[in-house]
C-alpha positions as CSV (number, residue, x, y, z in Angstrom):
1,X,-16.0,36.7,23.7
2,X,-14.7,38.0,20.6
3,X,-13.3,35.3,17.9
4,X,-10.1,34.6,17.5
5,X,-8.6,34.7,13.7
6,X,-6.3,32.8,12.4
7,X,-3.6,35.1,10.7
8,X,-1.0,34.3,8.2
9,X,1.1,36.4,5.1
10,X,4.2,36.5,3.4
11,X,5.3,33.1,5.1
12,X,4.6,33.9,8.6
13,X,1.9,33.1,11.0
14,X,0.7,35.2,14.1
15,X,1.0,33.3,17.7
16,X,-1.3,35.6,19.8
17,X,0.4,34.1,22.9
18,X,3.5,35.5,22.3
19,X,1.8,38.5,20.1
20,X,4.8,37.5,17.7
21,X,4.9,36.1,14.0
22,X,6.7,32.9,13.4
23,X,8.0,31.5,10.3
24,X,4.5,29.1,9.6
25,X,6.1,26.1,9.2
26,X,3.4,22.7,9.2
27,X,3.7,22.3,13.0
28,X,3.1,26.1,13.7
29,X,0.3,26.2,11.5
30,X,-1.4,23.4,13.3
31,X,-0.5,25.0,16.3
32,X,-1.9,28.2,15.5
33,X,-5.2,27.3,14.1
34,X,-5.7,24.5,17.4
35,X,-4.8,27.9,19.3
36,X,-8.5,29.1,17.5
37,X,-10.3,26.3,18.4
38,X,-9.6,26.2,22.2
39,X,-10.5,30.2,22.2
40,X,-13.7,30.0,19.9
41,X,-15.1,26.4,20.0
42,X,-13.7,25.7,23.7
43,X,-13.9,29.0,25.2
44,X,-10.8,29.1,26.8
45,X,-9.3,32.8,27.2
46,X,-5.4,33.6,25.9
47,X,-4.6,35.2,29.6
48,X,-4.9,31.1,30.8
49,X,-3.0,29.6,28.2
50,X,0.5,29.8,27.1
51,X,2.8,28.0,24.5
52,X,6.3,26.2,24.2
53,X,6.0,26.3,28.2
54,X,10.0,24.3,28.7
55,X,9.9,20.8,30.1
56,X,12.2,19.6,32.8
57,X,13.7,16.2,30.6
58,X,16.8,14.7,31.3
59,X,16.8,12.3,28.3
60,X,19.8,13.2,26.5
61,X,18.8,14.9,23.0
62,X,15.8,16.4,24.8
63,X,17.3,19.2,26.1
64,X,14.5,21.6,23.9
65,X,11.0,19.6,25.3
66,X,8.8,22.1,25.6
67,X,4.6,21.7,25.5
68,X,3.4,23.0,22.6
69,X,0.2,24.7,24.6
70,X,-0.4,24.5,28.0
71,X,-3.8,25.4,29.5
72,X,-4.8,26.4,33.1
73,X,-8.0,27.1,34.6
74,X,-7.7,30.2,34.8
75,X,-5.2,33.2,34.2
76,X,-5.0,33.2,38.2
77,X,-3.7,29.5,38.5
78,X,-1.2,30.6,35.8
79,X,-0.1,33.3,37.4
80,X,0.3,31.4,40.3
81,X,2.2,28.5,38.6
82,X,-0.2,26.3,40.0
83,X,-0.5,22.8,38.2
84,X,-2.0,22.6,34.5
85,X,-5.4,21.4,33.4
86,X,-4.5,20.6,29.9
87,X,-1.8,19.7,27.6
88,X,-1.6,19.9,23.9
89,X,1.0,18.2,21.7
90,X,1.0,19.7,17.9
91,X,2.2,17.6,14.9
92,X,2.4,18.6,11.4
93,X,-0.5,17.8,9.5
94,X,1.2,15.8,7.0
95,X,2.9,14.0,9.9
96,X,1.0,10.3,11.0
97,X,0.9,10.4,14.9
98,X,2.7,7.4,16.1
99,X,2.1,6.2,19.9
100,X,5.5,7.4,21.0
101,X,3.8,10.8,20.2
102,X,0.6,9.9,22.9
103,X,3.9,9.1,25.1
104,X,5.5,11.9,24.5
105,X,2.5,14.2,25.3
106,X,1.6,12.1,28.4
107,X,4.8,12.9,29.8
108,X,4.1,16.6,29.0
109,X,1.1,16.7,30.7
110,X,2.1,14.4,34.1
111,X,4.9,16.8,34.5
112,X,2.7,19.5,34.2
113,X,0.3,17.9,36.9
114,X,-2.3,18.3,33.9
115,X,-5.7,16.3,33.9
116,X,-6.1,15.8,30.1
117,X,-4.1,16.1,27.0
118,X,-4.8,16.1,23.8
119,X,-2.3,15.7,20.4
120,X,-3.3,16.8,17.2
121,X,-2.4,17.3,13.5
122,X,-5.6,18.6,12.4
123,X,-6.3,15.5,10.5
124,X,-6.5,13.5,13.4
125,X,-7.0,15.1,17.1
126,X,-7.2,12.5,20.3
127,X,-8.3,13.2,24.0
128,X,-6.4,11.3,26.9
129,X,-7.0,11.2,30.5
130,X,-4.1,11.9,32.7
131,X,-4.2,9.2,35.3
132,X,-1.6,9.8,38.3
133,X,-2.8,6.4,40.4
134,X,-1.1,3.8,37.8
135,X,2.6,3.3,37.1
136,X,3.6,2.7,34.5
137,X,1.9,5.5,32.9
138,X,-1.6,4.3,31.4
139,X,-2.8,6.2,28.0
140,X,-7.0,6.0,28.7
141,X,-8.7,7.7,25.2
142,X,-11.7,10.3,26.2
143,X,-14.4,11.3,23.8
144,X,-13.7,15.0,24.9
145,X,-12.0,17.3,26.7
146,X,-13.9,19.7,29.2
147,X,-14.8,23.6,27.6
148,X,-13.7,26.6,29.5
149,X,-17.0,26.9,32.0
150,X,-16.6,23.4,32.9
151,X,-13.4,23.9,34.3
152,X,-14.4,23.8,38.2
153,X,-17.5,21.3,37.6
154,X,-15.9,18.3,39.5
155,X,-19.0,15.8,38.1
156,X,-18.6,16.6,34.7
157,X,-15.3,16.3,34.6
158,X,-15.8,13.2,35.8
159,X,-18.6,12.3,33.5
160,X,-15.8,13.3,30.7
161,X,-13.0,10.9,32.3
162,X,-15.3,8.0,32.4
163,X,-16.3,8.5,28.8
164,X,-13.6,6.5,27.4
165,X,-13.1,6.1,23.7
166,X,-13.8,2.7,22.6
167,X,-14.0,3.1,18.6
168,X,-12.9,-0.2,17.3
169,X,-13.1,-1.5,13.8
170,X,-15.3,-4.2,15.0
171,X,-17.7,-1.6,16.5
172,X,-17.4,0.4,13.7
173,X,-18.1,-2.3,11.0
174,X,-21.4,-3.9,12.6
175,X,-22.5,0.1,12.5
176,X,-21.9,0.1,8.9
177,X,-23.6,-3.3,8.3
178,X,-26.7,-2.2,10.4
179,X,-26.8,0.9,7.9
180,X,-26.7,-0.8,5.1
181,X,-29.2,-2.8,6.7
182,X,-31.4,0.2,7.0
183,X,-31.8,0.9,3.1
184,X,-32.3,-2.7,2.0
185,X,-35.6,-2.5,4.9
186,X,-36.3,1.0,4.4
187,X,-35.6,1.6,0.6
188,X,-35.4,-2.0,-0.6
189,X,-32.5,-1.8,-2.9
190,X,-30.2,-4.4,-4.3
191,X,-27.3,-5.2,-2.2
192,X,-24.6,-3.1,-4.0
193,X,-26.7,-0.3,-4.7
194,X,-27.3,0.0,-1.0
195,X,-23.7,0.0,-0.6
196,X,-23.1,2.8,-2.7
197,X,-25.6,4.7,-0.9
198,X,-23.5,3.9,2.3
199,X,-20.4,4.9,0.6
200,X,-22.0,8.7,-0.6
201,X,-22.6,9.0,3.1
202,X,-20.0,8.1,4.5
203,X,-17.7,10.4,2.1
204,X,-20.5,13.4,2.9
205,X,-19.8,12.6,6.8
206,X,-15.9,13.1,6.1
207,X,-16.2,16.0,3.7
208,X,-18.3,17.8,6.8
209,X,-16.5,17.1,9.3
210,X,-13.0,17.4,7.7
211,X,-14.1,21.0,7.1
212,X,-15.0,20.8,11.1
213,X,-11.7,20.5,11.8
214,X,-12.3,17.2,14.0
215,X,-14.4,19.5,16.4
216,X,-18.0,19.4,15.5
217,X,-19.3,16.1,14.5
218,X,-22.2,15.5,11.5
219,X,-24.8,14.0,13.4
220,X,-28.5,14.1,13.1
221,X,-29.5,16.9,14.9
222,X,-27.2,18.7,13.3
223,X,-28.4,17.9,10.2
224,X,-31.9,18.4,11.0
225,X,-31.0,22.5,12.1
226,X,-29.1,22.7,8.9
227,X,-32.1,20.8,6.8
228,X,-34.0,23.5,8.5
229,X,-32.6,26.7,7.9
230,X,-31.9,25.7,3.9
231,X,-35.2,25.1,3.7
232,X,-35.9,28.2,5.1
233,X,-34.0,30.8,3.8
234,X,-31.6,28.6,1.0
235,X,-34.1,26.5,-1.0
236,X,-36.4,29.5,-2.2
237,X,-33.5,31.1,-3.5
238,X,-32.6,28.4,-5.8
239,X,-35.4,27.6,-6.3
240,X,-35.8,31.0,-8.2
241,X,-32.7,29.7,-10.9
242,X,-34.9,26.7,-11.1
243,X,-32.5,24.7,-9.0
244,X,-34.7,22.6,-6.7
245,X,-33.5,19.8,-5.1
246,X,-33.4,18.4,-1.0
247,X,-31.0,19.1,1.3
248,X,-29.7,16.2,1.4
249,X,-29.2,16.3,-2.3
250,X,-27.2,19.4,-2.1
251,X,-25.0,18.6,0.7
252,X,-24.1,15.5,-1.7
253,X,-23.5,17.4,-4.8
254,X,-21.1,19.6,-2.4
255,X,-19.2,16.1,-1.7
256,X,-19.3,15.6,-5.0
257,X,-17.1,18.5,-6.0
258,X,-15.0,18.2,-3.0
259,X,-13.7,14.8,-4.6
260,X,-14.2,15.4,-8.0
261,X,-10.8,15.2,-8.6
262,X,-11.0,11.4,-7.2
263,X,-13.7,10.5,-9.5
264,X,-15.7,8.6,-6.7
265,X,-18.9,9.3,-8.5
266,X,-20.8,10.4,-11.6
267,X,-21.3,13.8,-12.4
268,X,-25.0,12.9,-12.3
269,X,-25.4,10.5,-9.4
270,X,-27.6,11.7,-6.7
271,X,-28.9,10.2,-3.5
272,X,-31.2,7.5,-4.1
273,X,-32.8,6.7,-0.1
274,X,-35.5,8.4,1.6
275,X,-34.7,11.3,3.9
276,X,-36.3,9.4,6.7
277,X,-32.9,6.6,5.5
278,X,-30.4,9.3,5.6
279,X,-31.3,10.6,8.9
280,X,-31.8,6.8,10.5
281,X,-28.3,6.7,9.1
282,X,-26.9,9.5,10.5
283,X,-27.9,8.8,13.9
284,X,-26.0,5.1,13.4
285,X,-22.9,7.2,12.6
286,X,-23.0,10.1,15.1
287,X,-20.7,8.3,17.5
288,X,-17.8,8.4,15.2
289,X,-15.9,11.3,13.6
290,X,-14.2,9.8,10.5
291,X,-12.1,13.4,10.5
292,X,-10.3,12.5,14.0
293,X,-10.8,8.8,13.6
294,X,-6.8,6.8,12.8
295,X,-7.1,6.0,9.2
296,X,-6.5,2.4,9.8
297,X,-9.7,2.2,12.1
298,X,-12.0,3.4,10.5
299,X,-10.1,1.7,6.7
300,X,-10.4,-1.8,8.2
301,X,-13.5,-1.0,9.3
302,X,-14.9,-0.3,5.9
303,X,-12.5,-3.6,4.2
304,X,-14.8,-6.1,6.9
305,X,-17.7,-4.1,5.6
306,X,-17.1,-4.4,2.0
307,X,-15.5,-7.7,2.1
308,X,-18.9,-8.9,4.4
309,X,-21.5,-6.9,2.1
310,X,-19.9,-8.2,-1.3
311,X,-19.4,-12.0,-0.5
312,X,-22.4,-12.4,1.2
313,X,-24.4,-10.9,-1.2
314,X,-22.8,-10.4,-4.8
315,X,-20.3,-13.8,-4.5
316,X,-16.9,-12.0,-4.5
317,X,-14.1,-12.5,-2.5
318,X,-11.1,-10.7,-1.2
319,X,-7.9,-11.9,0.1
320,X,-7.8,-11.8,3.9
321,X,-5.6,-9.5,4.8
322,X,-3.2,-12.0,7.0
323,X,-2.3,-13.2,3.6
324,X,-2.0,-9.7,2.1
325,X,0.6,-8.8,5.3
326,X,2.7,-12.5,4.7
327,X,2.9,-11.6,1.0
328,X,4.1,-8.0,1.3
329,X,6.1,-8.5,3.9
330,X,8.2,-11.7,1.9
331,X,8.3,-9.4,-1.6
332,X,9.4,-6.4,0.9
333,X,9.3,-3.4,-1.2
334,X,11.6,-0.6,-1.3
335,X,10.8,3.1,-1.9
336,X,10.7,4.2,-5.6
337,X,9.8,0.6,-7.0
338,X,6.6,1.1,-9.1
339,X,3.6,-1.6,-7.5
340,X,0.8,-2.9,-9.6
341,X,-2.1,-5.1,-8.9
342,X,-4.0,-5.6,-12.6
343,X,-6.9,-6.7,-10.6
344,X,-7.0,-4.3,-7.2
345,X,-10.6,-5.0,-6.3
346,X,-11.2,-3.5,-3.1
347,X,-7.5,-2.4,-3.0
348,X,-6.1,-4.5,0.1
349,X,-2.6,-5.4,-1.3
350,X,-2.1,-1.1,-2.7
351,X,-3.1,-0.5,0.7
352,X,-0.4,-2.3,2.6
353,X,1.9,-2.0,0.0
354,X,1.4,1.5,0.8
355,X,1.8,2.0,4.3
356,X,4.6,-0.5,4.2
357,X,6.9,1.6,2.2
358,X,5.4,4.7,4.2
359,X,6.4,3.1,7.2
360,X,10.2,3.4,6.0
361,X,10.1,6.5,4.7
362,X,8.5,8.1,8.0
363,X,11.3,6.0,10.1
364,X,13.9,7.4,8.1
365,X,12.9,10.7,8.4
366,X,12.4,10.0,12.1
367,X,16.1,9.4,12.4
368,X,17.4,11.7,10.2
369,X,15.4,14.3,12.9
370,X,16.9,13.1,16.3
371,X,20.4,12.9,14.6
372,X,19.9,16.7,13.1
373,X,18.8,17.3,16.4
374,X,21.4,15.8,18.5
375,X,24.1,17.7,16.3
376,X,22.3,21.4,16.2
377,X,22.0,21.2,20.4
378,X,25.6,19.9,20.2
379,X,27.0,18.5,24.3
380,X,26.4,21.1,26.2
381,X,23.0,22.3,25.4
382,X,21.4,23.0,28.5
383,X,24.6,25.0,29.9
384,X,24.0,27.8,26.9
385,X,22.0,30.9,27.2
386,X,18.5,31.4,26.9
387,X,19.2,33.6,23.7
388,X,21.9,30.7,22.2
389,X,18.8,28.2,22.7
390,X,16.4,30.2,21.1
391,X,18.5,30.3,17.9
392,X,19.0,26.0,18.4
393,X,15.3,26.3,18.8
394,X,14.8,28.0,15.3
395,X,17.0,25.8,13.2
396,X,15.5,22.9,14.8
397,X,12.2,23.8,13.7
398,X,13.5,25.0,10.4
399,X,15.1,21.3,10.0
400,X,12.1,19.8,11.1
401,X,9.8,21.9,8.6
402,X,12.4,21.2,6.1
403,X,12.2,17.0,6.7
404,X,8.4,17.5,7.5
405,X,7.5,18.6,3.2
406,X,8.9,14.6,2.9
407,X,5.6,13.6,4.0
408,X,3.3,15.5,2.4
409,X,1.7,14.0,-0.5
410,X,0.9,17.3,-1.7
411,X,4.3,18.8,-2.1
412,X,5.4,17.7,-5.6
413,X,9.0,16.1,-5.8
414,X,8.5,15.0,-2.2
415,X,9.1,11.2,-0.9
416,X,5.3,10.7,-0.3
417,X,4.4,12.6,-3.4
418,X,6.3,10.1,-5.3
419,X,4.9,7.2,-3.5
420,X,1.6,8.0,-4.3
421,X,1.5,9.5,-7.5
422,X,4.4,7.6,-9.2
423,X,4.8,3.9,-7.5
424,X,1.2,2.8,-6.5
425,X,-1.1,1.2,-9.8
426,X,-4.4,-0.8,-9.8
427,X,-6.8,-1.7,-12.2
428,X,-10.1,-3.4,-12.2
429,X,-12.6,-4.4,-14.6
430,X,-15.5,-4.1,-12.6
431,X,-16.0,-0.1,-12.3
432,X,-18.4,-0.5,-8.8
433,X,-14.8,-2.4,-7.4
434,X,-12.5,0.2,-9.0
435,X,-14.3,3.0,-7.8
436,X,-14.8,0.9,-4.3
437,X,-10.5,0.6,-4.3
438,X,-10.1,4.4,-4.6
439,X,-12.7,4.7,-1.3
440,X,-11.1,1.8,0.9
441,X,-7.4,4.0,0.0
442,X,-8.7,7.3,0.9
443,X,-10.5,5.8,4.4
444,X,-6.6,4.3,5.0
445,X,-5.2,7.9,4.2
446,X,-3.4,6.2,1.3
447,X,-2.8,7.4,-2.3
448,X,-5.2,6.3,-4.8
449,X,-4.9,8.2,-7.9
450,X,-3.4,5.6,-9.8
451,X,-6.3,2.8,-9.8
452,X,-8.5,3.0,-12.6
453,X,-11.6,1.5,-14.5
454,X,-10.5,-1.1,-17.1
455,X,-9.0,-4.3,-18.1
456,X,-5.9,-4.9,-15.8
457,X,-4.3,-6.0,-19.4
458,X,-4.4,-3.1,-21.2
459,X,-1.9,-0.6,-22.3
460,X,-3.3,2.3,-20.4
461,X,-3.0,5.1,-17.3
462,X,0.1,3.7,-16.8
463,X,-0.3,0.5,-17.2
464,X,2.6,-1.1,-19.5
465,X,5.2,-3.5,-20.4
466,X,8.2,-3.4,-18.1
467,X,6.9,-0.7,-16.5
468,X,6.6,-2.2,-12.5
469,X,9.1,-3.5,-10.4
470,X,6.4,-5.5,-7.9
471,X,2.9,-6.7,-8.7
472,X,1.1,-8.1,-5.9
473,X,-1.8,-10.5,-7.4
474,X,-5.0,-11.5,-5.9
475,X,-7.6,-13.9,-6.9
476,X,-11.1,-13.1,-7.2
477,X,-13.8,-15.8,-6.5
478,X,-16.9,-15.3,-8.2
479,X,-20.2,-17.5,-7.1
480,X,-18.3,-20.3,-6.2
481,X,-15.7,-20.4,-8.9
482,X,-12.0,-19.5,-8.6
483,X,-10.4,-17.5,-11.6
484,X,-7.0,-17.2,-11.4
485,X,-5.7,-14.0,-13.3
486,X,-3.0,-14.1,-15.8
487,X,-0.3,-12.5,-13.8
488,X,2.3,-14.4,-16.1
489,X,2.3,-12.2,-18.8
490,X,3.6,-9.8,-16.7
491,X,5.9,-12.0,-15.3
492,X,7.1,-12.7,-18.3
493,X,7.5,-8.7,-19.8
494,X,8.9,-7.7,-16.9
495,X,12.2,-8.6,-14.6
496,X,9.7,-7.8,-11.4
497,X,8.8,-9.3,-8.2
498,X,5.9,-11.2,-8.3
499,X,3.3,-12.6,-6.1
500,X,0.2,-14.5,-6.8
501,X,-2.2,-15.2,-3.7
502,X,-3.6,-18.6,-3.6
């Protein structure tokens, strides 16, 4: 089978189900390109799929639920209307998927009669089981979904259902501490320099399988083929321009650019563990794709890991994070007020800060859909023609695209832009811990560009007088010894709200 392209120009994207081009708004792109990976990664055909199949929904304001893509299996059972086999729910990619959304999809796929579904926003892409024996519905997380010429293999099918997802941050944190664990036997470094090791990993794992699109994971024999063929056919090459370096090496000088703009590392750090480490490593971490994996899974994760690693071995301490929650949640702030914390560390209190005024924004624009959407479908929406809801259907989604840019961090002059580039600062003197802040914020999803290397009382990147509205203040116990940081003086230069954690 031929592979399918994704195709896009001049604003519009082609849906080969429909053979038409749609305006390529967020959630069409996702769509499109999820479209791709069922045909080429999958092997599903077109002639047994089909998308925006209309839902039966008597909720009032649903009148439009339709399943983004529905899959049979095969273009026969389609034909004959006979009950799906798999449901996909698209989200734009800047959009977080809530559990209403799991919900939503669910529903999709029991009235479809479907075995699986799946909801995706690229970012982050989840398998369910459809289980008909429990009311009320049950959501049961799968590790996969079944390719095309597994469709009519009862056992593995069955193999796939009982392969439920159990990625926990708990599970996920004694992996981390068992890799770390790996270079202090294997390469016998100090603590923290074993920890950056874990952290280049780590971030190469994401780059790769970021890049994967959620559907290929980085594990060690993958790695190994790889390792292989550069060897092969890549390394002579360089070699040649009298570049010669490991694989290894080069896949982390690749990482290296990816995030150069995040300044996670030096431009001359390399990879200082044994291949035989990376690859013990590797094998650790194959359960887990960080690019599918929720942000505050797999962020936890690596807070219990840092937090662990750094006061059991280097004497430093972070505040627990049911302190963190008590404090934010008493200073409460709003969107647009500017938050500091002059001494971030690993970045817990950005972190919440962050998702707490994320939270509001993505609830407001929430509402601000379902009331744009009640009024464009208007009382009598299901009595109008097919052609009438066609044109609701297209202003919907043009609303929806419209309120969707609010979310993306990458749009400039949106709500989330300004969240993360304008209202979130931290500092910390201790550059492994500054640079350990911007990680822990880019595992929660979170914006980070605003903590920096350097005394949290200096007049720099942003740091000034009168310049925050909310400073969230931790201390830091070193070896035994409690320093509280002098949050007064900005207390005193500022009309601010202002929490030290004791």
């Amino acid at each position: 089978m031929a592979n399918l392209e994704y195709q896009e120009k001049e604003g519009r994207v082609f849906c080969p189900l429909i053979n038409k081009w749609l305006v390529a708004n967020s959630e069409e792109k996702v769509r499109q390109r999820y479209i791709c990976v069922l045909v080429n990664d999958y092997g599903y055909s077109l002639d047994q799929m089909a998308q925006e199949l209309k839902v039966n929904n008597s909720q009032r304001g649903q009148g439009k639920a339709r399943a983004d893509i529905v899959i049979w299996k095969s273009k026969k059972d389609k034909e004959d209307k006979k009950a799906a086999f798999i449901v996909v729910e698209c989200k734009a990619e800047n959009v977080k998927i809530h559990v209403e959304d799991y919900y939503q999809g669910f529903n999709y796929a029991a009235w479809a009669h479907a075995e699986f579904f799946v909801t995706t926003n690229e970012k982050e892409t989840k398998f369910f089981n459809v289980d008909p024996t429990f009311l009320p519905q049950r959501l049961e997380e799968v590790v996969a979904i079944p390719t095309a010429k597994d469709v009519d293999n009862v056992k593995k099918i069955e193999q796939i259902k009982n392969q439920t997802k159990t990625f926990t941050r708990e599970e996920f944190t004694k992996t981390l501490q068992a890799c770390h664990n790996i270079i202090r036997n294997n390469d016998k470094l100090s603590p923290e320099a074993a920890f950056d090791e874990i952290s280049k990993l780590l971030f190469m794992k994401i780059r790769y399988e970021r890049n994967q699109r959620g559907v290929k994971v980085f594990t060690k024999a993958e790695y190994l083929f790889q390792a292989d063929n550069y060897e092969k056919n890549v390394r002579p090459g360089l070699k040649a321009k009298g570049i010669d370096q490991p694989y290894m090496q080069n896949l982390f000088d690749t990482t290296k650019s990816e995030f150069k703009e995040d300044h996670l590392f030096e431009e001359n750090d390399e990879i200082k563990i044994r291949e035989n480490s990376f690859v013990q490593i590797l094998e650790k971490l194959e359960n887990y794709n960080l690019s599918d994996t929720q942000d505050d899974v797999k962020g936890i994760a690596f807070e219990q890991f840092l937090g662990t690693t750094f006061r059991g071995e280097l004497g430093q301490f972070f505040t627990p994070r049911t302190i963190v929650d008590f404090m934010t949640e008493i200073l409460d702030p709003q969107e647009g007020e500017v938050i500091c914390d002059p001494t971030c560390g690993s970045g817990g209190f950005l972190i919440k800060a962050f998702e707490y005024v994320r939270e509001k924004i993505e609830s407001d624009v929430r509402e601000q859909k379902d009331k744009l959407r009640i009024a464009l479908e208007g009382e009598n929406y299901d009595s109008k023609s097919e052609k009438e809801q066609i044109e609701i259907s297209g202003k919907i989604d043009e609303m929806q695209a419209a309120l969707n840019t609010e979310l993306d961090t990458s749009v400039e002059g949106s709500r989330m832009h300004q969240l993360s580039c304008d209202c979130i600062y931290g500092t910390d003197a201790n550059p492994r811990m500054a640079r350990t802040s911007k990680m822990n914020m880019i595992m929660h999803g979170d914006g980070h560009g605003g903590v920096h290397h350097h005394d949290g009382l200096l007049n720099v990147n942003g740091i000034f007088e009168e310049r925050f509205d909310i400073i969230l203040q931790s201390l830091i116990q070193s070896r035994g010894i409690i320093v509280k940081c002098t949050f007064a003086v900005y207390a005193a230069a500022c009309s601010i709200k202002c929490a030290p954690s004791y």
